[in-house]
VOPAGU-2260 file (C-alpha; in pm, 1 decimal, decimal comma):
REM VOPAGU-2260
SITE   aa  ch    i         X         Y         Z
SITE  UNK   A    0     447,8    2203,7    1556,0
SITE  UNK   A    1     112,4    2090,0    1717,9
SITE  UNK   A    2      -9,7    1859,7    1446,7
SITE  UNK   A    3    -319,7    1657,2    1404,7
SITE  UNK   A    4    -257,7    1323,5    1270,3
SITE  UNK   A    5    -489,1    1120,9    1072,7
SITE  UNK   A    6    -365,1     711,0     925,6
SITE  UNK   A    7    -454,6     405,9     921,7
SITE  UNK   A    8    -335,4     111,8     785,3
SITE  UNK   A    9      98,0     -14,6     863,7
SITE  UNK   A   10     164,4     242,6     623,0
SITE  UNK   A   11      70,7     522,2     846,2
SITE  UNK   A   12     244,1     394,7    1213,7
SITE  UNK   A   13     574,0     470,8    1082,8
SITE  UNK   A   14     503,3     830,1    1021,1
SITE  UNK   A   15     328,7     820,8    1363,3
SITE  UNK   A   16     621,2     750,2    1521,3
SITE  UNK   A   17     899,0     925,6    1286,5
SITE  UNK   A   18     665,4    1259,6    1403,2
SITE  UNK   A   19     637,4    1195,3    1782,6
SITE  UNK   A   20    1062,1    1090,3    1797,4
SITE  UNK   A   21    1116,6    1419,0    1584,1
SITE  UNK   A   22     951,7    1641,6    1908,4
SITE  UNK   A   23     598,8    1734,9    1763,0
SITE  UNK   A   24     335,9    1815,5    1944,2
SITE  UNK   A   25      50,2    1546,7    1837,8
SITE  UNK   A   26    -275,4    1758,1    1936,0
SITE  UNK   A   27    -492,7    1393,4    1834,2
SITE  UNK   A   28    -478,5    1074,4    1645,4
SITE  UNK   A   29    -733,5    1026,2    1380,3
SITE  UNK   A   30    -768,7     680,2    1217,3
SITE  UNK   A   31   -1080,7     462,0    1102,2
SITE  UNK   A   32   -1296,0     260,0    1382,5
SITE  UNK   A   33   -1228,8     -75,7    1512,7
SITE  UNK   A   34   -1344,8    -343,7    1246,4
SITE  UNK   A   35   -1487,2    -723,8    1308,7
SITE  UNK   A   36   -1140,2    -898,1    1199,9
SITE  UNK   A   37   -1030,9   -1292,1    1233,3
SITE  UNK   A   38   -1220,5   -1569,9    1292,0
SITE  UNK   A   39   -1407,0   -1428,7    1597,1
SITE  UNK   A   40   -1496,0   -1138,6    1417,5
SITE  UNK   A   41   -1409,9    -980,7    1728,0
SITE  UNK   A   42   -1343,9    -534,1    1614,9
SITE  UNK   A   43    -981,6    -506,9    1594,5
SITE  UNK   A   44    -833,7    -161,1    1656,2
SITE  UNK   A   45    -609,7     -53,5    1375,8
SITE  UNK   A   46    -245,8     -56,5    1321,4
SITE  UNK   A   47    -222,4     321,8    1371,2
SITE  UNK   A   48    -469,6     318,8    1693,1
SITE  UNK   A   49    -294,1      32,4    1843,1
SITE  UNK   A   50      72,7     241,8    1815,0
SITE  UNK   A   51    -106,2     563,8    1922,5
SITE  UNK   A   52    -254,8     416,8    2256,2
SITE  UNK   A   53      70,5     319,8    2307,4
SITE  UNK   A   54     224,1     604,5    2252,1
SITE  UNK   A   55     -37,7     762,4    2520,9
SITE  UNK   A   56    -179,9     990,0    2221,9
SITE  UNK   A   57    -576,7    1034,7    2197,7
SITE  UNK   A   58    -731,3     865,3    1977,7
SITE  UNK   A   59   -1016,3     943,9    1766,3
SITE  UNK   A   60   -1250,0     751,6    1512,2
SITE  UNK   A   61   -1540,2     884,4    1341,9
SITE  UNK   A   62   -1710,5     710,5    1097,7
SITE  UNK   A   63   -1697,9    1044,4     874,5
SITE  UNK   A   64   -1701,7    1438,7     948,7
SITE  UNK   A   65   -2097,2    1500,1     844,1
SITE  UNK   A   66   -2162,4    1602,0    1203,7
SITE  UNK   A   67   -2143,0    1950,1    1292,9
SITE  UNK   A   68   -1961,2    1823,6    1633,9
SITE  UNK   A   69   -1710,2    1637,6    1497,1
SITE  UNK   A   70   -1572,1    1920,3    1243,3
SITE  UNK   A   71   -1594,9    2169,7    1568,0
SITE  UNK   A   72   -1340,6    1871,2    1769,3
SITE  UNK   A   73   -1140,9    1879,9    1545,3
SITE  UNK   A   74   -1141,8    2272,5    1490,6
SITE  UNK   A   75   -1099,9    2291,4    1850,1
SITE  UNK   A   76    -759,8    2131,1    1829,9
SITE  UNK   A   77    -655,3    2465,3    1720,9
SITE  UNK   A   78    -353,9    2270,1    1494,0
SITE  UNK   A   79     -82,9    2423,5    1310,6
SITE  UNK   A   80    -110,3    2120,6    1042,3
SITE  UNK   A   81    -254,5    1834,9    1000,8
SITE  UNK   A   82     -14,7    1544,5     843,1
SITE  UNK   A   83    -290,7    1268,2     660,6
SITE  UNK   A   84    -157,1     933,3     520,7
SITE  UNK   A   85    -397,0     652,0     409,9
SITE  UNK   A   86    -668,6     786,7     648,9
SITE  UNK   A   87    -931,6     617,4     473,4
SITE  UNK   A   88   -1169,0     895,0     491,8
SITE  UNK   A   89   -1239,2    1207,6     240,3
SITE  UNK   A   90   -1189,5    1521,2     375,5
SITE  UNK   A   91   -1446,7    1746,3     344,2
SITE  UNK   A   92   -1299,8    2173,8     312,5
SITE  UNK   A   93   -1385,3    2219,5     610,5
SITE  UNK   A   94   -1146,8    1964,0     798,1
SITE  UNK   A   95    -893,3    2116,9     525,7
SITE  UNK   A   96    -933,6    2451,9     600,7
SITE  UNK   A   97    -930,1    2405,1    1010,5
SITE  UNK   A   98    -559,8    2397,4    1087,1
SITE  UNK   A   99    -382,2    2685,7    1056,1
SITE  UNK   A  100    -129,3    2563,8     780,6
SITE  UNK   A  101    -381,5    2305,0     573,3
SITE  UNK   A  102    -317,1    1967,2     560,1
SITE  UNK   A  103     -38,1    1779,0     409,9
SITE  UNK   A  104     -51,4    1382,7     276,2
SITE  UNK   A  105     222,0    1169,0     213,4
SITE  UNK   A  106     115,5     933,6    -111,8
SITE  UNK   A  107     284,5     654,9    -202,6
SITE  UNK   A  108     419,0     739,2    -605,1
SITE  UNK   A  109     537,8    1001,7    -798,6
SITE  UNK   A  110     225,7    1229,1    -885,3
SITE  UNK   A  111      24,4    1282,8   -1061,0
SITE  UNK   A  112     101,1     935,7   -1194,5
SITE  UNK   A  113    -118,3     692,7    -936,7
SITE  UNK   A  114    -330,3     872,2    -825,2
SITE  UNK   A  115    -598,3     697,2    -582,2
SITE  UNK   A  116    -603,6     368,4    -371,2
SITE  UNK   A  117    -344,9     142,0    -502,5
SITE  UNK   A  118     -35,8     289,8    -589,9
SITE  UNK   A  119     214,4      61,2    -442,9
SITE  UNK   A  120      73,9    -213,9    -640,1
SITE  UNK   A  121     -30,3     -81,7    -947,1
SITE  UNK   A  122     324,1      68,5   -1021,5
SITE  UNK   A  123     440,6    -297,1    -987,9
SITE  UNK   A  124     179,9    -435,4   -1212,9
SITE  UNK   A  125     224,2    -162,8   -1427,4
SITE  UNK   A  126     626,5    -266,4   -1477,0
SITE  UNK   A  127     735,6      87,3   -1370,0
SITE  UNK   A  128    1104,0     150,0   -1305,5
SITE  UNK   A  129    1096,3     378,4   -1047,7
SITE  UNK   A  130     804,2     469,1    -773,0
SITE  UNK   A  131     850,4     729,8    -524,3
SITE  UNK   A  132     636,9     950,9    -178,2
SITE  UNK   A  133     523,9    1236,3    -246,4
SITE  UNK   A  134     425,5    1526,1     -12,7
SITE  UNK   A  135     127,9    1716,2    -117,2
SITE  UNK   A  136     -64,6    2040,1      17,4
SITE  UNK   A  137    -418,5    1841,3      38,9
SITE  UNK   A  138    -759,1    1995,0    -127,8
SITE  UNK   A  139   -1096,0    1875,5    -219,1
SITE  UNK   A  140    -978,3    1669,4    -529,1
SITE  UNK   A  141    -821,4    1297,7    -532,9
SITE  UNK   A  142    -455,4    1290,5    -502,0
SITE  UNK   A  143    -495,7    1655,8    -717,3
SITE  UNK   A  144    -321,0    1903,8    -406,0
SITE  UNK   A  145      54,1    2097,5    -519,4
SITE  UNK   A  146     303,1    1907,5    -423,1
SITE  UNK   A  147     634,5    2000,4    -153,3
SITE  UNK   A  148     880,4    1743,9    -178,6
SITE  UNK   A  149     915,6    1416,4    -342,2
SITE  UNK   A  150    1179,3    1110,8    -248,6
SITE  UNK   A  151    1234,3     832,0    -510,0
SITE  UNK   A  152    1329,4     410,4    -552,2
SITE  UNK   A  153    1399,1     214,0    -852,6
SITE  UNK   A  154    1167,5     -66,6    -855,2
SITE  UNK   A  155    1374,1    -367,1    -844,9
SITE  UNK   A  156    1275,9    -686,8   -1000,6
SITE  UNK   A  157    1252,8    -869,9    -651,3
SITE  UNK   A  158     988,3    -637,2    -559,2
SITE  UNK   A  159     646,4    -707,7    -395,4
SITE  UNK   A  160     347,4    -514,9    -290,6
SITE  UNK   A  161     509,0    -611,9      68,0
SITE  UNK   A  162     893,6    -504,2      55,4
SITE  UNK   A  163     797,2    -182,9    -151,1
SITE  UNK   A  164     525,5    -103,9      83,6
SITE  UNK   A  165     811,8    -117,4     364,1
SITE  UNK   A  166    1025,1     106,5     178,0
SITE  UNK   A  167     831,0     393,5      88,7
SITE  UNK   A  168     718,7     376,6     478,6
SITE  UNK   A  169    1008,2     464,2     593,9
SITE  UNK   A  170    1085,4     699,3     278,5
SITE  UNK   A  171     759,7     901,8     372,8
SITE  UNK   A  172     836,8     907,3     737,0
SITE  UNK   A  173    1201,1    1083,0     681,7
SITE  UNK   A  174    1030,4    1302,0     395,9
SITE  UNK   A  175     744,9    1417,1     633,2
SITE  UNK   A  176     972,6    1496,0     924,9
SITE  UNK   A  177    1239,6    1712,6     720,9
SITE  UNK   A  178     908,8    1871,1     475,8
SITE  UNK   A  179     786,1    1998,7     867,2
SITE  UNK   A  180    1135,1    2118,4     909,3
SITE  UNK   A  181    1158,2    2300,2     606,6
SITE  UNK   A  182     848,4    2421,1     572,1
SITE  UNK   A  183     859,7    2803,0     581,3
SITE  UNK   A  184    1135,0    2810,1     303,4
SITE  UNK   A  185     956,9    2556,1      41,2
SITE  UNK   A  186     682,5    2607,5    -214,6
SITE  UNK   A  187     458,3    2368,0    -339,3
SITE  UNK   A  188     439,9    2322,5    -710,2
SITE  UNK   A  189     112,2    2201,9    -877,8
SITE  UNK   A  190      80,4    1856,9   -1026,8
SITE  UNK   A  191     110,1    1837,5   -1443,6
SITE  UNK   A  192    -169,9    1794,4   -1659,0
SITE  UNK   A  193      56,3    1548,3   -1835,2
SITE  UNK   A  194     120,2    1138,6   -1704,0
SITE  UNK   A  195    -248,2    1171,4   -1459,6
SITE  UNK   A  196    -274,1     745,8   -1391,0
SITE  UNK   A  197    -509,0     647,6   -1132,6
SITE  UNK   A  198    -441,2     373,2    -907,2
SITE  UNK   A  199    -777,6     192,7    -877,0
SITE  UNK   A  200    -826,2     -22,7    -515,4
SITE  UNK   A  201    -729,3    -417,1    -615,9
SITE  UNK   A  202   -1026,6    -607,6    -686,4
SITE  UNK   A  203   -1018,8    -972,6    -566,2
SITE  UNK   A  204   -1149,5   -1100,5    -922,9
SITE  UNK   A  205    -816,7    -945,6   -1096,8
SITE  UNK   A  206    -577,6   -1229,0    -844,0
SITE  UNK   A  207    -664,8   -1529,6   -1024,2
SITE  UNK   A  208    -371,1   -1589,0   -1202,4
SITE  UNK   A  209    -435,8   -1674,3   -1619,8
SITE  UNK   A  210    -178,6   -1857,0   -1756,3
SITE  UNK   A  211    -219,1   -1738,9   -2081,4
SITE  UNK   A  212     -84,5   -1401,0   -2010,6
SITE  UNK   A  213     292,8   -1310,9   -2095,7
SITE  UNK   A  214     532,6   -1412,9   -1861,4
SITE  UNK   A  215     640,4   -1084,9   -1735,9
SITE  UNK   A  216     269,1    -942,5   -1723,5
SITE  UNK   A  217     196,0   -1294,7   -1461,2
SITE  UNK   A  218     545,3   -1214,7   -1272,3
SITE  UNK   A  219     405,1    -848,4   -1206,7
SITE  UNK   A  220     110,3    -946,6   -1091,6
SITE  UNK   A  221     246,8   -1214,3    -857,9
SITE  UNK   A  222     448,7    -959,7    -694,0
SITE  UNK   A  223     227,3    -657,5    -710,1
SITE  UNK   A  224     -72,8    -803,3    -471,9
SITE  UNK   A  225     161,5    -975,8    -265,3
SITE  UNK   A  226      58,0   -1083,9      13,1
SITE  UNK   A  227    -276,1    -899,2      -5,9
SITE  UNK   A  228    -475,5   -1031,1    -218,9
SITE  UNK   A  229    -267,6   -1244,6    -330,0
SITE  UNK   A  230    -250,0   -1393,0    -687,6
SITE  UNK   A  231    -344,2   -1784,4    -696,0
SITE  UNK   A  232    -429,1   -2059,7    -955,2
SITE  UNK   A  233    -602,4   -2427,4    -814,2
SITE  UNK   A  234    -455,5   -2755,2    -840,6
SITE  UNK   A  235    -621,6   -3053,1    -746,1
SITE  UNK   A  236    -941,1   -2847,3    -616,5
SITE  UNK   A  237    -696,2   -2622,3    -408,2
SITE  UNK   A  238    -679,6   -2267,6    -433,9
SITE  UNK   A  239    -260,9   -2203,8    -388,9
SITE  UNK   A  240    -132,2   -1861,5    -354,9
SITE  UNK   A  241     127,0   -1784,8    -567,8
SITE  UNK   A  242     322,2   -1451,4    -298,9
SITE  UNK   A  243     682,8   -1455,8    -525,3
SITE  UNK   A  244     828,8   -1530,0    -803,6
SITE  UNK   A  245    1097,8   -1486,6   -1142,1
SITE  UNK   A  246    1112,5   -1471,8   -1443,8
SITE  UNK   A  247    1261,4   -1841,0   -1583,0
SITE  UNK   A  248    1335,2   -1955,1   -1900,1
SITE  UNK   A  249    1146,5   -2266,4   -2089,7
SITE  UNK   A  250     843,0   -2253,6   -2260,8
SITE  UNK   A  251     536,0   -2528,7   -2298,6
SITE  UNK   A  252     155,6   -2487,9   -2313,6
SITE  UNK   A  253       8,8   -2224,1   -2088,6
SITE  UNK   A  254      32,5   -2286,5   -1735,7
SITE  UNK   A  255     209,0   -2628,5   -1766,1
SITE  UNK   A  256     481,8   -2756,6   -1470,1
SITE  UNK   A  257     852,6   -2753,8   -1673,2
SITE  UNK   A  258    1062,8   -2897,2   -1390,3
SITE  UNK   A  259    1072,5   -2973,0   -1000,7
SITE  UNK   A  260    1080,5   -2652,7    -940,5
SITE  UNK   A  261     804,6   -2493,0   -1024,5
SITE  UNK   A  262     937,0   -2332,7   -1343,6
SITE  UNK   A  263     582,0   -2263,8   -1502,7
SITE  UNK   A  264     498,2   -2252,8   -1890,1
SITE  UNK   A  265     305,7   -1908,0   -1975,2
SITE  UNK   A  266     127,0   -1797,5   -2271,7
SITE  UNK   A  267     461,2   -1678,2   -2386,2
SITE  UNK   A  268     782,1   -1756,7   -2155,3
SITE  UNK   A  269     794,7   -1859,6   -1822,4
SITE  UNK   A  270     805,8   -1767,6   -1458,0
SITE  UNK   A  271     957,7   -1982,0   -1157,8
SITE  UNK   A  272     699,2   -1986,8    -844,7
SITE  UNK   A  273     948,0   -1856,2    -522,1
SITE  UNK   A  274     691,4   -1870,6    -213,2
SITE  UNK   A  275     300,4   -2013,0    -198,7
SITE  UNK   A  276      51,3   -2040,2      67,6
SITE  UNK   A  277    -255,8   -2284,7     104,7
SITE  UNK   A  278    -561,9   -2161,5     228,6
SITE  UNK   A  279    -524,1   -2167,2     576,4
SITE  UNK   A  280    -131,7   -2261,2     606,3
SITE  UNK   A  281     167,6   -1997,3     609,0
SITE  UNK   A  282     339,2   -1883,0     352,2
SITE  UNK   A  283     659,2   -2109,0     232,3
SITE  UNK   A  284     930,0   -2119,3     -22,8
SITE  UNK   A  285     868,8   -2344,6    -313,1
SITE  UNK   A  286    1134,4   -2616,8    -182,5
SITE  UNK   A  287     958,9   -2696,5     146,1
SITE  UNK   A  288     567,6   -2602,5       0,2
SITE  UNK   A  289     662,2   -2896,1    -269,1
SITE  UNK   A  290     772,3   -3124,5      11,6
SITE  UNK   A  291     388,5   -3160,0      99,0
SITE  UNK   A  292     245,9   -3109,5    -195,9
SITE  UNK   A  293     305,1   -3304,4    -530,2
SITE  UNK   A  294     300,2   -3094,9    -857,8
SITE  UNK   A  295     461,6   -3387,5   -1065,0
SITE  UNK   A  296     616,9   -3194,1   -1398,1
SITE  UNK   A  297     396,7   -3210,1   -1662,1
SITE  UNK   A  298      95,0   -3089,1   -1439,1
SITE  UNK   A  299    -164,8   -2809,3   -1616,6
SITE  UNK   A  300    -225,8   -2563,9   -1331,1
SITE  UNK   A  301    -569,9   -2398,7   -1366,7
């Protein structure tokens, strides 16, 4: 099929490449502009750009489809489909409506629960036992479009935002390429009124981590918005990223160090800390992060 593709983020280069290695025809690559990223601040092409030049695909990035010449480009494709996953942008009809066959989006849960930005982490957070991709015909509405096919995973308790994420990559990549394969002899069925969750986008002022939560609800969120944002606490004036951890036993005041290593005291429970990161140092496990860092037991993390 001559598609039109349109990603962003790591999420979307798998699909990328799942369509190209499955023979389609990839008519242009859509995916947001280059941004001011590291300590330069120097614009930084995107995942899905970066894979696309390589790929030799074109590549195209406009800041939104108001103009009346962007809308005819992409009309001018003259595309059987167009295959969207975390684009970044909302579609307005008329970019629905161009190809010949609609558009189709691959979303990362099992709609019409998480809806919206975050669904990765917020089914995490939200201690759900099973997550899933779903492929939907799109429309003007959030995450509303019928859906074709959906491919599930249990949610194990080692989890994070990070392996998940990896997982339902490659689950949405497989889906997309037997969906296209298929398409003629399925039919999409629309979403229930019934279980609608929205996945709001992670806010950096929900990562601080408050001891005085359950220990499950902490372990959740440790996981769920790891590595990005990353849930942290401060010791000794340092912010410390908390990236993995268990559920332990013991119990103590909120937030207090039980042993040497790292079993920590929450407001009912407790969770041992796996892997942390300081502010400006990589990520380690809790053995070799405590062999430069003192947290004597007994310490009251903040």
């Amino acid at each position: 099929m001559r598609i039109v593709f349109m990603g962003t983020p790591d999420f979307s280069v798998n699909v990328l490449q799942a369509l190209v290695d499955a023979g389609h025809d990839i008519a242009a690559v859509y995916t947001q502009p280059p941004r001011p990223a590291g300590r330069g601040k120097k614009p930084r092409p995107s995942p899905v750009q970066k894979r696309a030049e390589e790929l030799g695909l074109e590549v195209r990035h406009p800041l939104n489809f108001k103009a009346e010449a962007d809308r005819e480009a992409f009309k001018a494709l003259d595309a059987d489909i167009a295959v969207v996953v975390a684009y970044g942008l909302i579609l307005p009809q008329a970019i629905l409506d161009a190809p010949a066959r609609g558009c189709l989006n691959i979303h990362a849960s099992l709609l019409p629960r998480w809806r919206g930005a975050a669904p990765i982490q917020r089914a995490i957070m939200a201690g759900d036992a099973e997550t899933g991709v779903c492929i939907m015909q799109m429309e003007a509405g959030l995450d509303t479009g019928s859906v074709l096919e959906c491919a599930r995973t249990a949610i194990t308790p080692g989890d994070t935002a990070a392996s998940l994420h990896d997982r339902l990559a490659g689950m949405g990549a497989a889906l997309i390429v037997d969906v296209l394969a298929r398409l003629d002899s399925l039919s999409a069925t629309p979403q229930p009124d019934d279980g609608i969750t929205y996945a709001a986008k992670i806010d950096k002022s929900e990562a601080r981590i408050d001891w005085n939560r359950p220990a499950p609800e902490i372990d959740r969120l440790i996981r769920g918005i790891s590595p990005f944002p990353g849930a942290w606490f401060e010791h000794d004036g340092q912010r410390i990223k908390a990236l993995d951890s268990t559920l332990a036993a013991g119990n103590g005041p909120a937030g207090t160090v039980l042993d040497d290593t790292l079993t920590i005291a929450c407001g009912s429970g407790a969770i041992r800390l796996l892997r942390l990161q300081k502010a400006g140092k990589s990520p380690q496990d809790a053995e070799t992060f405590l062999l430069g860092t003192k947290i004597p037991v007994g310490t009251v993390l903040e």
